[in-house]
SELUMTOR-532144 format. One record per residue: z, y, x of N, C-alpha, C in turn; residue number from 1. Coordinates in steps of 0.1 Angstrom, whole numbers. Example, Ala and Ser with C-alpha at 12.3 -4.5 7.8 and 13.67 -1.06 7.14 Angstrom:
<pts>
+-------+-------+-------+-------+-------+-------+-------+-------+-------+-----+
!  n_pz !  n_py !  n_px ! ca_pz ! ca_py ! ca_px !  c_pz !  c_py !  c_px !  nr !
+-------+-------+-------+-------+-------+-------+-------+-------+-------+-----+
!    78 !   -57 !   132 !    78 !   -45 !   123 !    78 !   -33 !   132 !   1 !
!    71 !   -22 !   128 !    71 !   -11 !   137 !    79 !     0 !   129 !   2 !
+-------+-------+-------+-------+-------+-------+-------+-------+-------+-----+
</pts>
This chain:
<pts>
+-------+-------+-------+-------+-------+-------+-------+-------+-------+-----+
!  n_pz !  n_py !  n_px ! ca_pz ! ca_py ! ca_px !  c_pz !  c_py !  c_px !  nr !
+-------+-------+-------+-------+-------+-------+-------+-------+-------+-----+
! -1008 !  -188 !   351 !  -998 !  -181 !   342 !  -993 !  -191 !   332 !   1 !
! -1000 !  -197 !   329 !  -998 !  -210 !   319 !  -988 !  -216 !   321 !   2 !
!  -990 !  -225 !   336 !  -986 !  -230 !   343 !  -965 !  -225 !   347 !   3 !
!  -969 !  -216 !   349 !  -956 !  -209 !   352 !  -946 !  -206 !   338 !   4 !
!  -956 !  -207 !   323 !  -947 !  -203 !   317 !  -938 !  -227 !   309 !   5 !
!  -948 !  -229 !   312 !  -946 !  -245 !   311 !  -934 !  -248 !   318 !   6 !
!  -933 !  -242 !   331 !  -923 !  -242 !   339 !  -910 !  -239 !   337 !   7 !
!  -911 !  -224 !   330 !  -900 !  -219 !   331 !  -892 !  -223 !   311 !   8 !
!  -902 !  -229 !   306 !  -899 !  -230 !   293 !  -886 !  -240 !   291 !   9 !
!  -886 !  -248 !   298 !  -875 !  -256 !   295 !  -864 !  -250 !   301 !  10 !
!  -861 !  -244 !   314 !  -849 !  -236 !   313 !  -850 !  -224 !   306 !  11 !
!  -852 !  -218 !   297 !  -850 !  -212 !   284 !  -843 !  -223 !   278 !  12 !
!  -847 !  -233 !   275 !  -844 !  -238 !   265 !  -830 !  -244 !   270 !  13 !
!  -823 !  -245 !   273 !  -814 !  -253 !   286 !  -803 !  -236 !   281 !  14 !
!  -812 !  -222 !   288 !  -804 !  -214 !   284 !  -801 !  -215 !   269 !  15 !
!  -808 !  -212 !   263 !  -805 !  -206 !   249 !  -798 !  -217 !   241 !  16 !
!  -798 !  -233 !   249 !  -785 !  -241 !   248 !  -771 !  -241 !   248 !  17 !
!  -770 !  -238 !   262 !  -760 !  -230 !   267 !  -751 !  -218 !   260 !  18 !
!  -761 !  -211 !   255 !  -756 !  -197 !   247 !  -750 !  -204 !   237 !  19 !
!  -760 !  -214 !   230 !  -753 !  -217 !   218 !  -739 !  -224 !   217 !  20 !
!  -740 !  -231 !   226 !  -725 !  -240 !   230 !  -714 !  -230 !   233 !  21 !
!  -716 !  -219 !   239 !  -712 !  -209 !   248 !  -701 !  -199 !   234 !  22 !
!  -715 !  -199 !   226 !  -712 !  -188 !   216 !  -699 !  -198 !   207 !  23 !
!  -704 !  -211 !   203 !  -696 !  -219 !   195 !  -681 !  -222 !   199 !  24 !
!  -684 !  -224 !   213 !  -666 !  -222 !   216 !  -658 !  -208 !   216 !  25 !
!  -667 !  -199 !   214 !  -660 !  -189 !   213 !  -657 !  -184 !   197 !  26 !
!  -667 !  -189 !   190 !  -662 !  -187 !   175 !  -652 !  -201 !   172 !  27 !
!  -651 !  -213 !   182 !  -641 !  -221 !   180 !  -625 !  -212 !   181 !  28 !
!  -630 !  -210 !   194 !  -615 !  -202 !   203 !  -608 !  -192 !   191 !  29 !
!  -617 !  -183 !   185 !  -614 !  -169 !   177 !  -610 !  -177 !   165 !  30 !
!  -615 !  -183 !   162 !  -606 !  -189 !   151 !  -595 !  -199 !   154 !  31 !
!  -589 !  -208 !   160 !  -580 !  -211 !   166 !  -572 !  -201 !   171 !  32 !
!  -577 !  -185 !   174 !  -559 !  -176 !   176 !  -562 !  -168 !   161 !  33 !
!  -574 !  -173 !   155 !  -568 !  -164 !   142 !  -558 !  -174 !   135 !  34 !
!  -562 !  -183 !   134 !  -552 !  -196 !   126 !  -539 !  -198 !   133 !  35 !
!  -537 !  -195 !   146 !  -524 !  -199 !   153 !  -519 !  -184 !   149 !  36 !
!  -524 !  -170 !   150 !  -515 !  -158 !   145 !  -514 !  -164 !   134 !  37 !
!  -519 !  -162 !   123 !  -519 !  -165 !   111 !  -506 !  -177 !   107 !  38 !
!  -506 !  -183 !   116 !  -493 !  -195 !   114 !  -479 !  -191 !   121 !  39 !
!  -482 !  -182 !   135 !  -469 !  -178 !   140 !  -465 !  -164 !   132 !  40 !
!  -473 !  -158 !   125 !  -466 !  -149 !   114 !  -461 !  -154 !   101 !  41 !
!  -467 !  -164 !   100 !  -461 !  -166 !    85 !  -446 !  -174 !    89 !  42 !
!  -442 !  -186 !   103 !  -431 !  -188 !   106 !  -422 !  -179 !   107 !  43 !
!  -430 !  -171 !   116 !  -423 !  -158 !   116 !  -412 !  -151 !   104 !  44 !
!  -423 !  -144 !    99 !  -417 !  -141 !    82 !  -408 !  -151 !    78 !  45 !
!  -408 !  -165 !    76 !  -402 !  -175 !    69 !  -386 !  -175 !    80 !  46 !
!  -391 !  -175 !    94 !  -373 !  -174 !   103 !  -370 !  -161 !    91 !  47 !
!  -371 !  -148 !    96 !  -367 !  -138 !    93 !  -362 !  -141 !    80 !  48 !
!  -372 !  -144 !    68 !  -364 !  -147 !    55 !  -351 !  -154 !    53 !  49 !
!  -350 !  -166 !    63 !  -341 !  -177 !    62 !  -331 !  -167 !    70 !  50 !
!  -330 !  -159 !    81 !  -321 !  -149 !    86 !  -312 !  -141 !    74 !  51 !
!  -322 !  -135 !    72 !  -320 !  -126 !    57 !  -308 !  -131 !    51 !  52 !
!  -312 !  -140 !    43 !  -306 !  -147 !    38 !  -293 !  -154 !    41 !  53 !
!  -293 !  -161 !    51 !  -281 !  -164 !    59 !  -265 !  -151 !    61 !  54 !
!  -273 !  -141 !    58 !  -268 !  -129 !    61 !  -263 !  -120 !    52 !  55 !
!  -268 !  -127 !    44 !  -267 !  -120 !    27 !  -257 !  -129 !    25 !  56 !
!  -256 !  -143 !    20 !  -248 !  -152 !    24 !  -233 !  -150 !    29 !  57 !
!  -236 !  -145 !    41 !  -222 !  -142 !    51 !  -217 !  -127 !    49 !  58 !
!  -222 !  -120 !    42 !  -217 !  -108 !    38 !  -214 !  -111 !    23 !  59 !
!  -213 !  -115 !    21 !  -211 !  -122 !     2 !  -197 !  -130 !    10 !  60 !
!  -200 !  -138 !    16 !  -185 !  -146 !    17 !  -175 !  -134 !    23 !  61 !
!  -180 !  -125 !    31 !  -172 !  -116 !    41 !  -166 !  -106 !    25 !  62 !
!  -171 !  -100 !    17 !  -169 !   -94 !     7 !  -158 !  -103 !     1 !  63 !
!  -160 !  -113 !    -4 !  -150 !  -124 !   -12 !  -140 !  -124 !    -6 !  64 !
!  -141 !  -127 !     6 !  -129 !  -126 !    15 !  -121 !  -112 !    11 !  65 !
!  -126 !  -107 !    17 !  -118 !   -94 !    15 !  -110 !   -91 !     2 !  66 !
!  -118 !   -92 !   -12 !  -116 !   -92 !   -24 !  -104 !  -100 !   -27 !  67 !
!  -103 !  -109 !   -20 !   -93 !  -120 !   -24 !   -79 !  -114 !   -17 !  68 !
!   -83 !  -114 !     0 !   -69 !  -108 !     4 !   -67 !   -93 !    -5 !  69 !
!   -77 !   -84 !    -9 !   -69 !   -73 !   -18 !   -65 !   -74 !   -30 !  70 !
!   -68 !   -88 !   -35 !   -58 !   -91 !   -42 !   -46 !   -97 !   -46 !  71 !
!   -47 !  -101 !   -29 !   -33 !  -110 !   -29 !   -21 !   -98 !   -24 !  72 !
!   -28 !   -88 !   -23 !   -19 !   -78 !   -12 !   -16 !   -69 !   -29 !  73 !
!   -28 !   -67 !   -35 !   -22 !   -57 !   -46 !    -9 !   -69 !   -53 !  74 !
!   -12 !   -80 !   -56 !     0 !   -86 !   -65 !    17 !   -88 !   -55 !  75 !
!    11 !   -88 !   -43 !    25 !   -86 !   -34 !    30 !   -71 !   -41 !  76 !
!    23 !   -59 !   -37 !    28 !   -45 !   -44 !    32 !   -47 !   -61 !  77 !
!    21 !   -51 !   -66 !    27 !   -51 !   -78 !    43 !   -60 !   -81 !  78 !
!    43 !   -71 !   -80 !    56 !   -77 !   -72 !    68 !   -71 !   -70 !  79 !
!    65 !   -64 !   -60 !    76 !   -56 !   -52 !    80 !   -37 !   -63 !  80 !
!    71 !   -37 !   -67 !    66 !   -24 !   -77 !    75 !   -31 !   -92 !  81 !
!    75 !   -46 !   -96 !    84 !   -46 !  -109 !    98 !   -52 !  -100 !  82 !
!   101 !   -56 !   -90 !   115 !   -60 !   -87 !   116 !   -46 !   -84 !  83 !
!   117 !   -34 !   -83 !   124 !   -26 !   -80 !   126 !   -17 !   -93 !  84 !
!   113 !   -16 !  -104 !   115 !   -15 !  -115 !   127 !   -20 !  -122 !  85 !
!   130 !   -30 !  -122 !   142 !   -37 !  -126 !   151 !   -36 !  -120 !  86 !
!   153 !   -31 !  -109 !   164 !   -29 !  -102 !   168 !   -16 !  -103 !  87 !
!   159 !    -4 !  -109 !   161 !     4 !  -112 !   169 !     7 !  -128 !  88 !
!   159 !    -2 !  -136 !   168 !    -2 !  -149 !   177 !    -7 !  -148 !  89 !
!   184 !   -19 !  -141 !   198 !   -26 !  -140 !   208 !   -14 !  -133 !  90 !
!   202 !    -2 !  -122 !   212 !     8 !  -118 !   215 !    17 !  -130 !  91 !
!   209 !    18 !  -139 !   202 !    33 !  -145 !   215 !    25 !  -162 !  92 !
!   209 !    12 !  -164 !   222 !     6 !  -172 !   240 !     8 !  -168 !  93 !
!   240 !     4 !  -154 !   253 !     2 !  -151 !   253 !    18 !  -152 !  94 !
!   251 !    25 !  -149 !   255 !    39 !  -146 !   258 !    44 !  -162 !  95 !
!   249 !    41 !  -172 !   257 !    45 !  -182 !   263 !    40 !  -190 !  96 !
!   267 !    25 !  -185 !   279 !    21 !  -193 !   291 !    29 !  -187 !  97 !
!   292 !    28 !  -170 !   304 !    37 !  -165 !   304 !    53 !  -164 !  98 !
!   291 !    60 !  -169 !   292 !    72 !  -180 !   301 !    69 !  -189 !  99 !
!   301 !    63 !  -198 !   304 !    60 !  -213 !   321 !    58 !  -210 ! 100 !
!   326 !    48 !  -196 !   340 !    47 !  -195 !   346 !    59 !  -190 ! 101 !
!   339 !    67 !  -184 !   343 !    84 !  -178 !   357 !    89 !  -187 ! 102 !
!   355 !    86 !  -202 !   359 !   101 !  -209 !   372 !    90 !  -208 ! 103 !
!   370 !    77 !  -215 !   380 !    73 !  -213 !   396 !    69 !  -207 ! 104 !
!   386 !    70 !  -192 !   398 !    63 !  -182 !   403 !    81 !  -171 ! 105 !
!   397 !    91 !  -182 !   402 !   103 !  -179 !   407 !   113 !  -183 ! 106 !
!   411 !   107 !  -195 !   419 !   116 !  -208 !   433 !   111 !  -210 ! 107 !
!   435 !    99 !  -210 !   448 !    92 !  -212 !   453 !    80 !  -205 ! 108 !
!   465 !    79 !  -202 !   471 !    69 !  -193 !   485 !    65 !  -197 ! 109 !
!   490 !    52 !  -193 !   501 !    44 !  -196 !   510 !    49 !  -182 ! 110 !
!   525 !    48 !  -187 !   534 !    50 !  -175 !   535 !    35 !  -176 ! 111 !
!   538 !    26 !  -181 !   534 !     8 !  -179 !   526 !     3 !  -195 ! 112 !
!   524 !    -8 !  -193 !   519 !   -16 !  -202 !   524 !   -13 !  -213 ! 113 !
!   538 !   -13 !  -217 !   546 !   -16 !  -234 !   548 !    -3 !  -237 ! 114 !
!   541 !     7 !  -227 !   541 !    25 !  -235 !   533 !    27 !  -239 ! 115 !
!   535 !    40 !  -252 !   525 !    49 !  -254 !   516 !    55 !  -246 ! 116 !
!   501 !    56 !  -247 !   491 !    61 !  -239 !   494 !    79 !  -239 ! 117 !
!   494 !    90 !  -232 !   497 !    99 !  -230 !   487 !   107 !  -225 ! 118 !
!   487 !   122 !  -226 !   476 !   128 !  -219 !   476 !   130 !  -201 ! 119 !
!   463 !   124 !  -195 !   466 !   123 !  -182 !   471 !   137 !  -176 ! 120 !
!   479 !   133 !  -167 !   482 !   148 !  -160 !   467 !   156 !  -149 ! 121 !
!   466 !   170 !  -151 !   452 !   177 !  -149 !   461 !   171 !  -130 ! 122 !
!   444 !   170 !  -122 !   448 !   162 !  -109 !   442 !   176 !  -100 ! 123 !
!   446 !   180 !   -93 !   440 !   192 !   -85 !   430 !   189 !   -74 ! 124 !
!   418 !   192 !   -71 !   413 !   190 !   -64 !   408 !   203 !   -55 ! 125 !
!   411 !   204 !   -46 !   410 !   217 !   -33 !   399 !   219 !   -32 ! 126 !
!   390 !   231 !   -30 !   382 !   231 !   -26 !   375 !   230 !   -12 ! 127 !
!   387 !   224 !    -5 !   388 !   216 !    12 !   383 !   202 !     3 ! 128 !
!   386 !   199 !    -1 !   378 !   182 !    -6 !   368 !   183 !   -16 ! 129 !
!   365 !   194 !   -22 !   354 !   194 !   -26 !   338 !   191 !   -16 ! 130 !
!   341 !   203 !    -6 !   337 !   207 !     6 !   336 !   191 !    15 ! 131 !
!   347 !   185 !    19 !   345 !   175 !    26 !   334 !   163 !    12 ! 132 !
!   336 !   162 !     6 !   333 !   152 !    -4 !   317 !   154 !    -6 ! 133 !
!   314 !   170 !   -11 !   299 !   169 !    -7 !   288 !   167 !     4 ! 134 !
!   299 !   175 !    18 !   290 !   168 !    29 !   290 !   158 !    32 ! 135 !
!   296 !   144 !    30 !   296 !   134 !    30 !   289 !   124 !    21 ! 136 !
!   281 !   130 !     8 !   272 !   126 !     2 !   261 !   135 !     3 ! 137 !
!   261 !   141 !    13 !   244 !   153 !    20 !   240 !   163 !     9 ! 138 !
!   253 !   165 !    -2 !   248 !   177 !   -12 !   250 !   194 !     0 ! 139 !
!   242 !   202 !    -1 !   245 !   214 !     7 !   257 !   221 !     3 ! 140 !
!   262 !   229 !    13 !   272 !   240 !     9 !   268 !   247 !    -2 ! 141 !
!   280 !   252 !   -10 !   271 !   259 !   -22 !   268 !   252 !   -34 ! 142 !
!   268 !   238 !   -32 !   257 !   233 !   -47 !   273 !   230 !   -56 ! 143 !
!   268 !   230 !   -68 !   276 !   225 !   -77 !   283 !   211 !   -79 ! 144 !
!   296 !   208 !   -83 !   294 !   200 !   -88 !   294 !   195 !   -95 ! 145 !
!   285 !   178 !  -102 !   279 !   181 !  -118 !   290 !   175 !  -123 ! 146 !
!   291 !   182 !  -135 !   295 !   177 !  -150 !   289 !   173 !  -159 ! 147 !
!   295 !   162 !  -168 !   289 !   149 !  -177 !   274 !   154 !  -180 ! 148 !
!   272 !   168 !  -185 !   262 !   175 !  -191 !   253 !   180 !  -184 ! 149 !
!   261 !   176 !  -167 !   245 !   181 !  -161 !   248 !   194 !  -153 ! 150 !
!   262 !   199 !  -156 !   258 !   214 !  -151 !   271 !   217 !  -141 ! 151 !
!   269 !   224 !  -134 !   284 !   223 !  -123 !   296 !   235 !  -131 ! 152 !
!   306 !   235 !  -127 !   319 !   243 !  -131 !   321 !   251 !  -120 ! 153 !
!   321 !   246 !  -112 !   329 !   256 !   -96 !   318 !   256 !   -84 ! 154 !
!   315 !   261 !   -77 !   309 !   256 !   -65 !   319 !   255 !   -53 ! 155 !
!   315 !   250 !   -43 !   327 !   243 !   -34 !   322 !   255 !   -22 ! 156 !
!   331 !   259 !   -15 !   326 !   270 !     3 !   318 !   264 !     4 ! 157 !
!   312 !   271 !    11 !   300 !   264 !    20 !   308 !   266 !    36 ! 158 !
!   317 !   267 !    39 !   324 !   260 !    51 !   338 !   271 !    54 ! 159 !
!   343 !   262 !    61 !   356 !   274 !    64 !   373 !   261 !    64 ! 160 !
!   380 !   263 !    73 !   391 !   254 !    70 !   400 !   264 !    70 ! 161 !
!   402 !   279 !    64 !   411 !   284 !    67 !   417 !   281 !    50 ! 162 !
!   425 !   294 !    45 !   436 !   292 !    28 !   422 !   292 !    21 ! 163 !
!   409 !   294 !    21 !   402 !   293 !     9 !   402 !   279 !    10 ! 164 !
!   405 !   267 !    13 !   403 !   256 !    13 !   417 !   250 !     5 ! 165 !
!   422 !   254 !     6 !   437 !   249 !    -1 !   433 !   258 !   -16 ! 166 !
!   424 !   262 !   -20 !   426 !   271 !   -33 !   423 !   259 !   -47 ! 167 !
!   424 !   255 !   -53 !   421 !   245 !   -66 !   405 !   251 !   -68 ! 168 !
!   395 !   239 !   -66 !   382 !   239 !   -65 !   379 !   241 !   -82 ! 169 !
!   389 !   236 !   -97 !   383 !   235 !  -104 !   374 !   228 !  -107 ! 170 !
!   378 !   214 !  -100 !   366 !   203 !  -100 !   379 !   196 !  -108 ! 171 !
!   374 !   187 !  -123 !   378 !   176 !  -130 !   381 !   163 !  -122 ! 172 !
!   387 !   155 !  -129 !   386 !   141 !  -125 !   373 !   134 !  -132 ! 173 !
!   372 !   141 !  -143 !   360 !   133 !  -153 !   347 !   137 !  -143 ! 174 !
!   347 !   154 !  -135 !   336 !   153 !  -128 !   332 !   149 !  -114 ! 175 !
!   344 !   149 !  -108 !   342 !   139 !   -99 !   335 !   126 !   -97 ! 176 !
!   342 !   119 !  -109 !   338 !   103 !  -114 !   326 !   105 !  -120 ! 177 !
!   319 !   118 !  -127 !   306 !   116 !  -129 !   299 !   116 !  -119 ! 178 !
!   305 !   122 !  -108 !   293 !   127 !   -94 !   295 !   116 !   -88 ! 179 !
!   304 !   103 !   -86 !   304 !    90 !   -77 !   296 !    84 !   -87 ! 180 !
!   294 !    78 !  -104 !   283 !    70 !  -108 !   273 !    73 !  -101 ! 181 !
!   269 !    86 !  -108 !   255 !    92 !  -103 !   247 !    88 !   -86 ! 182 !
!   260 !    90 !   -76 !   254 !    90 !   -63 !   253 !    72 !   -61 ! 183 !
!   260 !    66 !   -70 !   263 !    50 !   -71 !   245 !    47 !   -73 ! 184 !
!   241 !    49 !   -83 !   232 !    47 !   -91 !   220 !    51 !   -78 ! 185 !
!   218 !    63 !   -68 !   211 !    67 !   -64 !   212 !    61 !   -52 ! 186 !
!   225 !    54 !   -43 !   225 !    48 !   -32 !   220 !    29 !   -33 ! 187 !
!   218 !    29 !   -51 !   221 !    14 !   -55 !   201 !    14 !   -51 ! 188 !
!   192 !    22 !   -53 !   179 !    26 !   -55 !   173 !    28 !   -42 ! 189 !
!   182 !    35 !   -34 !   179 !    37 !   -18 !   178 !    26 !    -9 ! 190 !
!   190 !    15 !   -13 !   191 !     4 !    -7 !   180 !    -7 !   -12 ! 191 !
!   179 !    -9 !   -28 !   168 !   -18 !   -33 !   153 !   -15 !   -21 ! 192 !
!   152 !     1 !   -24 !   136 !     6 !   -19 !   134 !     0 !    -3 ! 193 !
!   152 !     3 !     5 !   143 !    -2 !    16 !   149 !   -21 !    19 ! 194 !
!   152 !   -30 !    10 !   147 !   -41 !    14 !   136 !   -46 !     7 ! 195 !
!   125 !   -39 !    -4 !   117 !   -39 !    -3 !   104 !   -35 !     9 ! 196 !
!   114 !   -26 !    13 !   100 !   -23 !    26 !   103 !   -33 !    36 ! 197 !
!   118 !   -38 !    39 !   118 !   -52 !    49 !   107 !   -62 !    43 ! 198 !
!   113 !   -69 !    33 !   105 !   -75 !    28 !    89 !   -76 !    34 ! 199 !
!    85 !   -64 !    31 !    68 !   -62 !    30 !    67 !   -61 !    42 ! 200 !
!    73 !   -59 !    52 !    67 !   -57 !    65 !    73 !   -72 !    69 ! 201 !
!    79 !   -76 !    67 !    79 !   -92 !    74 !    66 !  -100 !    65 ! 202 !
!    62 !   -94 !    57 !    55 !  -104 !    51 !    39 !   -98 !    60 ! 203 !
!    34 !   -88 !    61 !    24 !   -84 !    66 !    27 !   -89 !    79 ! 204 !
!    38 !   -92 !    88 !    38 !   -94 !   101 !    35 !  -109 !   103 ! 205 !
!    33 !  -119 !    90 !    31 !  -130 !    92 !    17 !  -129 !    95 ! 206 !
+-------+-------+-------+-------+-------+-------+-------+-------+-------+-----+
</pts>
């Protein structure tokens, strides 16, 4: 029995070598993927950060960008917002200096130069030319037309070429000539607005 265990004692020992070696590369191994996780998470993390970042970065420039073109685009409006401002007050001026000439170049008149000024003769205007004269500046049948103060005197048919059109509309010379400033003044504003929209649209098409 002795014998047998003399025998078998060195391979024990041979095993429980073995285990030990056995066991050691496997607490080598386990620590080697805990160290390699341990290092490909923290790279990990650290791409992702530098991502992050990069991204934050390019949404910060993408932001600026934008900020910049909306404010190159508001100072174009603003721009185009005071040139028509001023083109507004330059119509809105002329209009009432030739208000102001109205009374004048409609109350008295010269038969030539080296005469006395005299009272103009009253000028008849039909209510067939009242009628033509409004539709041709898109006022409706019916509307008045204005006088210096704003308020109409006669209204014109609202259509018909038979004798009501030959009848004296009771339209002035002074209010006629107020209703051409006025439409002057409003066609002078119509025209500014839309080569401002040319303008702006050739400039956005660049």
């Amino acid at each position: 029995m002795k014998s047998l265990f003399d025998l078998v004692k060195p391979l024990l020992w041979y095993v429980a070598v073995i285990g030990v070696v056995v066991y050691g590369f496997h607490l080598n191994r386990q620590d080697g993927y805990d160290e390699g996780y341990s290092l490909a998470k923290s790279e990990g993390e650290t791409a992702v950060e530098v991502l992050r970042k990069e991204h934050a970065v390019e949404k910060q420039l993408a932001a600026d960008a934008d900020l910049a073109r909306l404010r190159i685009e508001q100072g174009k409006n603003n721009q185009l917002a005071s040139q028509l401002a001023d083109t507004k007050e330059t119509l809105r001026q002329t209009t009432d200096r030739l208000t102001g000439d109205i009374a004048r170049v409609t109350k008295l008149y010269r038969r030539a130069l080296n005469t006395q000024p005299e009272p103009l003769p009253a000028a008849v205007f039909t209510a067939g030319f009242v009628r033509v004269w409004n539709a041709a500046n898109g006022i409706t049948p019916g509307s008045a037309m204005p006088t210096p103060n704003g308020s109409g005197r006669t209204s014109a048919p609202a259509s018909g070429t038979g004798t009501a059109d030959d009848l004296d509309s009771g339209v002035t010379q002074e209010q006629l000539l107020t209703n051409q400033v006025r439409n002057g003044e409003l066609y002078g504003i119509c025209r500014a607005q839309l080569k401002d929209l040319i303008n702006w649209t050739r400039n956005e098409s660049k």
